[in-house]
N, C-alpha and C positions, 0 to 999 in steps of 0.2 A: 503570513497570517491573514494579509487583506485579500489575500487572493482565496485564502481558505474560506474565512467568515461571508464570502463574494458568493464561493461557490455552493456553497450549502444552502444561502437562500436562494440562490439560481435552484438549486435542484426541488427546495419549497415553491417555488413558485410553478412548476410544472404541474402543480400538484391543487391549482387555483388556493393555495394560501395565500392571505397579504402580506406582502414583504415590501420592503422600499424600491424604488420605480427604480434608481439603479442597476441593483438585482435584478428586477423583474427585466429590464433592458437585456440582461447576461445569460438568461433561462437559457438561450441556445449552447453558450461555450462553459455549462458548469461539470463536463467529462476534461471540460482543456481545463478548465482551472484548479480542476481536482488531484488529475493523473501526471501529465508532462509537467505542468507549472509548482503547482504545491508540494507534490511527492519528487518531481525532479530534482527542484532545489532543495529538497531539504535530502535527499539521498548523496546527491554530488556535493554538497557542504559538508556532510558527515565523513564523507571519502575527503574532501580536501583538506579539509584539517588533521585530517589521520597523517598525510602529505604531506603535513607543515607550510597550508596555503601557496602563496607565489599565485603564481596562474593557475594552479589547480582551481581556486578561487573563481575563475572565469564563465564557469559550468554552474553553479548557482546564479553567480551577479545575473548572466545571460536570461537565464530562465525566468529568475524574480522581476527581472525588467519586461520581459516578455508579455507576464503578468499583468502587470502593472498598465504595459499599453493598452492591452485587450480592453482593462478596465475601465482605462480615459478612454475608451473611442477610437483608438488608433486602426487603420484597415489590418484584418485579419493577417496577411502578408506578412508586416512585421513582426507580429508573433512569433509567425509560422519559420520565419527564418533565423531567430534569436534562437525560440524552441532549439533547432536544428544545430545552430552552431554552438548550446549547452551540452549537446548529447554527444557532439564532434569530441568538444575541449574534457567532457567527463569518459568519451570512449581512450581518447589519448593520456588522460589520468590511469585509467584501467590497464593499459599497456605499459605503461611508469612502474604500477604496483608490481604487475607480472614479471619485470623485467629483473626486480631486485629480487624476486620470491616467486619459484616456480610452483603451484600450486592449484591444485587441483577446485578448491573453494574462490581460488582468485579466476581462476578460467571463468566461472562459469559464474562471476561476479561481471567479469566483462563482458562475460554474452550478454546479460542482466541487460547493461549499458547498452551494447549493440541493437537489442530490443525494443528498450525509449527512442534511438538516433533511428527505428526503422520505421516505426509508428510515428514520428513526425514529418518522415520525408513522405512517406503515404500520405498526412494530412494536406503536406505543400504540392503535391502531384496531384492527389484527387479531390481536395478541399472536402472530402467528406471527413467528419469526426469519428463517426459509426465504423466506416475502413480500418482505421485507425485505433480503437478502442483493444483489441486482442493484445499489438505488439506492445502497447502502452501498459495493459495488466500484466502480460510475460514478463517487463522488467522490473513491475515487483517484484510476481510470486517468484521470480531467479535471483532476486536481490535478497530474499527472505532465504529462501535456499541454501545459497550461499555460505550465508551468515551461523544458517542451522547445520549443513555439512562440517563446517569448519569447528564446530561444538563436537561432532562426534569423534573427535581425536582424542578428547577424554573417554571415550569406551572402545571398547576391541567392535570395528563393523568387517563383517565378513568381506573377502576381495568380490566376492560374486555379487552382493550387493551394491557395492560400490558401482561394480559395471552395469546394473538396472539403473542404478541411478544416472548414470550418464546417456547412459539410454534413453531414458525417459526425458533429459532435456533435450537428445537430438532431436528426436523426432519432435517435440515441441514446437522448438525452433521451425524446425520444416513446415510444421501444422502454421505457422502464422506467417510463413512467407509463399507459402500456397494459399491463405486466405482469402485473400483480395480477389485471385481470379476463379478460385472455385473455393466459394465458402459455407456450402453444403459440407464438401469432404472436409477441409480443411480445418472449422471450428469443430466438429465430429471430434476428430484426431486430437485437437485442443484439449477437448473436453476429457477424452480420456486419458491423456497426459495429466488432466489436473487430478482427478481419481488415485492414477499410479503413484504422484509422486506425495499427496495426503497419504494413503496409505504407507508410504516407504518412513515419511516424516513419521510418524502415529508408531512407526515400529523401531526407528534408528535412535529418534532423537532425547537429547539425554532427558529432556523434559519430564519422560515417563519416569526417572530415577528423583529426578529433585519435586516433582509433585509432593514427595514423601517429606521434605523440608518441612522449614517455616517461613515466616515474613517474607520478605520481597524475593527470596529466590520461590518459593510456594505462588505465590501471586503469579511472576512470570511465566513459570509452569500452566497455570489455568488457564492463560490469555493461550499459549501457543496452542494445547492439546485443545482446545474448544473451538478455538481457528483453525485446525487441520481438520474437524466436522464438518464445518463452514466453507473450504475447499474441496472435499468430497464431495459433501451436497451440489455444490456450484456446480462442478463437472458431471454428476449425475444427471442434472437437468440439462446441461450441455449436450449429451448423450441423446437424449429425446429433442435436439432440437432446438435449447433454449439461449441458446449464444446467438444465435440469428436474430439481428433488431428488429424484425417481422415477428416472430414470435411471442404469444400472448404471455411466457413465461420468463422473457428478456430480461425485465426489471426483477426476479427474484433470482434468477445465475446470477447476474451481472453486482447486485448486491450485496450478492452472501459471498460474493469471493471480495470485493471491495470495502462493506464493510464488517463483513463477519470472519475475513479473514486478515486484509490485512490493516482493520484497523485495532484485531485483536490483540495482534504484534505490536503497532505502535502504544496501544495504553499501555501493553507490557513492558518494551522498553522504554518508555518516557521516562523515567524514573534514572534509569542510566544513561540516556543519550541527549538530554537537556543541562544537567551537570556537566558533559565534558565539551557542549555547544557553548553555552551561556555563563559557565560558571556558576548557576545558580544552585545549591544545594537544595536536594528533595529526600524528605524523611517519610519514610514506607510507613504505613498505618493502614489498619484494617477498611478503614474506607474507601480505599481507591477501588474495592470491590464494588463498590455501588454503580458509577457510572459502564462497569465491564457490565452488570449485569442488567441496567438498564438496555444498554445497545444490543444483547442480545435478544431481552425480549420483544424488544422493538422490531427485531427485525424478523424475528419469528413471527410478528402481527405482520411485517407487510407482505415478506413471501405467501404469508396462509391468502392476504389479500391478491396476489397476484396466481395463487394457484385455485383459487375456491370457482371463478373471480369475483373481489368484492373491492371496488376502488375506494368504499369508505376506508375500508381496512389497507388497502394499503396507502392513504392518504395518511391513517393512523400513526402506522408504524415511519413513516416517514418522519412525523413530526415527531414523533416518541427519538428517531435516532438521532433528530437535531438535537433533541432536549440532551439526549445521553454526552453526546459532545461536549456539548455544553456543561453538563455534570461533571466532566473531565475536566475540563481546563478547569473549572472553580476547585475540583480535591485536587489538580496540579499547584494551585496558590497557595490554596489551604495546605500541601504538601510539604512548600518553600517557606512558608511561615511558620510551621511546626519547628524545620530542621535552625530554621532562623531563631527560634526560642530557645530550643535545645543546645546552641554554640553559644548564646549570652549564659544560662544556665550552668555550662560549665566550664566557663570564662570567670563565672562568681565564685563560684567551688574554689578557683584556683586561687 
């Protein structure tokens, strides 16, 4: 979480907000503190507990520490090498999983893995972050995948489908280990991989069925189908060009897929993946809509600002997606205090 709250005012501070010197020291590494460090550890902690810890446990500690150096001052190196041996010890997790459970969502949960473990050896080879930034969002948006293929076993998906889908991560995969030496073509092919596989998501996943719910299985529905807009979009501008960190539309692909997609997924499942991390009970309430619909309008200010160009506007929407975060963690409290009332409540009854 220090590495989060680090990295968000790193990414204010690019932005000539005032933040604490700090942060403002960190502006360079807030894609490391975001992607490999924050989203690593908290992906391979979710896998290792599933695991029943042991060493599974080694692929957070790793990354969290990683973290942490960056933070004190430590030379980039160690980082860069903790990074590397979280992605090791979470790729050898992924292999554990596969082994007991042959499975088509577990494949391609480990490529996920192999993605992060590619995008950090990039960063210890070329010490660029920007090289490195594609393989590090692959093992999201394959970690999200994943997680959403393996949902569609509750509805009949056609075998032909199936085979696009797998399709569509090869050649991903290929799109970002051609990258680095031709990334002209290489984020092109990215980009439209990201297109293909929003679209497959928007058409397979059960989300379009539980929209029609209520409460928090409706809520989760919103986050996903609004995140796979946020996906399209990304890759659409990818398509023109805009995944290249040269380009004047970098900051709205690179945004809309990071945080209009997948942090649409984590406000969605916060709710279930913080109960089975922490223990902590979270009671669903109509408010959790406020901070989703915060961070999309916000981001809709800074894209328009990065495509208009208008840097007020996307200075705007910047600060607007801190606040939205920020909106989140308070209805995650306000969440845990609700369900906290609700167990004294009927603990009295009884």
């Amino acid at each position: 979480m220090l590495a989060f709250v680090c990295g968000v005012f790193a990414g204010l501070a690019r932005f000539g907000v005032s933040v604490p010197n700090h942060a403002l020291s960190k502006a360079a590494w807030h894609g490391v503190l975001m992607l490999p460090v924050f989203f690593g550890a908290v992906v391979s902690l979710e896998r290792a507990v599933a695991l029943g810890g042991g060493l599974h446990l080694m692929a957070p500690i790793a990354a969290a520490l990683g973290g942490a150096l960056l933070l004190a001052g430590a030379p980039p190196a160690l980082t860069q090498a903790l990074l590397l041996g979280a992605a090791t010890v979470a790729c050898a997790s992924a292999l554990s999983l596969l082994q007991r459970q042959s499975a088509l969502h577990l494949s391609v949960l480990a490529l996920g893995v192999l993605a992060w473990w590619f995008g950090d050896l990039i960063w210890l080879a070329t010490g660029s972050v920007l090289e490195a930034v594609p393989s590090w969002v692959a093992f999201l948006v394959l970690t999200i995948a994943a997680e959403r293929l393996e949902l569609t076993r509750m509805r009949p998906t056609p075998r032909r489908a199936r085979a696009v889908f797998v399709a569509v991560i090869i050649v991903m995969l290929a799109a970002i280990v051609t990258s680095p030496p031709s990334p002209e073509f290489g984020l092109r092919t990215f980009s439209a991989c990201l297109v293909a596989l929003a679209a497959w998501l928007a058409r397979y996943d059960i989300a379009r069925v539980t929209l029609r719910q209520r409460g928090l299985t409706r809520f989760i529905a919103v986050c996903l189908l609004s995140g796979y807009a946020w996906l399209a979009f990304s890759g659409a501008l990818g398509l023109a060009g805009a995944w290249r960190d040269v380009h004047p539309w970098h900051d709205a692909a690179l945004h809309a897929l990071t945080l209009g997609f997948v942090m649409s997924m984590a406000l969605g499942h916060a709710p279930i993946v913080l109960p089975a991390l922490t223990r902590i009970r979270v009671a669903y309430r109509p408010f959790l809509y406020v901070p989703l619909i915060a961070l999309h309008a916000a981001l809709a200010v800074r894209v328009a600002g990065s495509l208009v160009p208008a840097f007020a506007l996307r200075r705007a929407g910047a600060l607007g997606n801190a606040a939205a975060l920020l909106l989140f963690v308070v209805a995650m409290i306000a969440a845990a205090l609700v369900a906290k009332r609700d167990r004294r409540t009927v603990s009295h009854r009884r």
